[in-house]
NUMARRO-120197 format. One record per residue (C-alpha): x, y, z. Coordinates in steps of 0.1 Angstrom, whole numbers, plus 5000, padded with zeros to 4 digits. Layout:
% residues N
XYZ/...
***
This chain:
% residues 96
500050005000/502950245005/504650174976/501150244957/500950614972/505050664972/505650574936/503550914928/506851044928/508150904894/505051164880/508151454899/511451244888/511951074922/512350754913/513750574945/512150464978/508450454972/507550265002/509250575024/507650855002/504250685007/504950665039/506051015047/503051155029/500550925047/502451095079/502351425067/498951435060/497851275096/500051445115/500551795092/496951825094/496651825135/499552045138/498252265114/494852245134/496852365168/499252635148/502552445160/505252435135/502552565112/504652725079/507252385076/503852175078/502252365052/505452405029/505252005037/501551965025/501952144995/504851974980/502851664990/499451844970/502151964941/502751574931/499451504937/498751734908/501551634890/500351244891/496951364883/497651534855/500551304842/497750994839/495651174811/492951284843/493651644828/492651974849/489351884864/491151584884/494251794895/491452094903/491151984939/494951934945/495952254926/493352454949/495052314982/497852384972/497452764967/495752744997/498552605013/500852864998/498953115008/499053005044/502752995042/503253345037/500353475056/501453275091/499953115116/498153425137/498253505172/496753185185/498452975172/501052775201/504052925182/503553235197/506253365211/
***
């Protein structure tokens, strides 16, 4: 099952380690998701999420599923962009 999501990569040039880079991005989105919930370590999770959302698209659109099957990933990841220059806010546990 790892190796299914991990070798999304190939669509991006990585061609090594699928069973780590499904496993990373199963983590990233778990995990990346809570921690973006509670604002701790909130812009590397969301540079994290949308690299994971940018080969997303990338497999999407690599497989012939054209632009209304990479819409939803492309959209996440400009909102995760967004968020990564905007910040976390002042409620966010980072808060120094």
């Amino acid at each position: 099952m790892w190796a299914q999501l991990g070798s999304s990569t190939k669509y991006v040039g990585i061609h090594f380690w699928p069973v780590v880079w499904g496993l990373l991005s199963a983590a990233v989105e778990t995990f990346g998701g809570f921690l973006l919930i509670i604002g701790l370590a909130f812009r590397p999770v969301c540079f994290l999420l949308l690299i994971n959302l940018i080969v997303a698209a990338a497999m999407h659109l690599a497989t012939g599923g054209g632009l209304e099957e990479a819409a939803h990933a492309i959209e996440d990841a400009v909102v995760f962009a967004g968020l990564l220059f905007v910040g976390p806010g002042r409620l966010s546990l980072d808060k120094k």
